[in-house]
N, C-alpha and C positions, 0 to 999 in steps of 0.2 A: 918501723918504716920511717926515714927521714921525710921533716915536713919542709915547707916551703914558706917563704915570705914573698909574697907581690909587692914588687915596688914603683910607687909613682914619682916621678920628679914634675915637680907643678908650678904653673904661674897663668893666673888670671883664665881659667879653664872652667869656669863654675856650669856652661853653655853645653858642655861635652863630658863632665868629670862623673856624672849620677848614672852614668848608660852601663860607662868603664866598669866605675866601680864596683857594679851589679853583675857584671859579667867574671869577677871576679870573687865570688860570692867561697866558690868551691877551697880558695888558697886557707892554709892554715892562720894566717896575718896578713892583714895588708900595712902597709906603713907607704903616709904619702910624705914627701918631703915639696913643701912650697917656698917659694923665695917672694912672697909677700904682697900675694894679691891685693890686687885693690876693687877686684869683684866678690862674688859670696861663693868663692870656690871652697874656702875653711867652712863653709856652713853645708856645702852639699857636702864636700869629705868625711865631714864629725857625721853623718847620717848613717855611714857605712863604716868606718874604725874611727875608735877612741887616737890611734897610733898616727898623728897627724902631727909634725914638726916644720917647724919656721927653720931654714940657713939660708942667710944672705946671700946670692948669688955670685959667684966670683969668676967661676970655669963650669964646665960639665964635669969633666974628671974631678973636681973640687965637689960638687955634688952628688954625683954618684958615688963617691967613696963616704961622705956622709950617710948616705940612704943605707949602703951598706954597712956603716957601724950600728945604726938604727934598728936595722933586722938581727931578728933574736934568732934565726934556723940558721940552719947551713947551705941551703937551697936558697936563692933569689931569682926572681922570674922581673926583672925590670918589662915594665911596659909603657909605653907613652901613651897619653889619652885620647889621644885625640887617632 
């Protein structure tokens, strides 16, 4: 059976990110990609995946196609957190 990767694209979401993520429990990986909170969003994310990445924020399309080189499956389930 193919698996799936959850993917979050993140910034400064520490308020809303522990609910998501939990809700998210069931995916094979989750992989968050943040552009460099300045709240404790990296500390609610590391609670729920090791698979937590810094890219500098440029574009969306610039983003999400990082998040996507980041997931290991072939399946991606982008979700926003809030």
């Amino acid at each position: 059976m193919a698996k799936l990767s959850a993917v979050l694209i993140v910034k400064n979401e520490a308020e809303r990110i522990g609910p998501c993520l939990e809700s998210l429990a069931w995916a094979d990986e989750i992989v968050v990609v943040d552009s460099y909170s300045t709240d404790a969003t990296l500390d609610v994310c590391s609670e729920y995946t090791d698979r937590v990445y810094q890219v500098p924020f440029s574009s969306f399309p610039i983003q999400r196609n990082a998040a996507m080189g980041l997931a290991s499956h072939d399946w991606i389930f982008f979700v926003d957190a809030d």
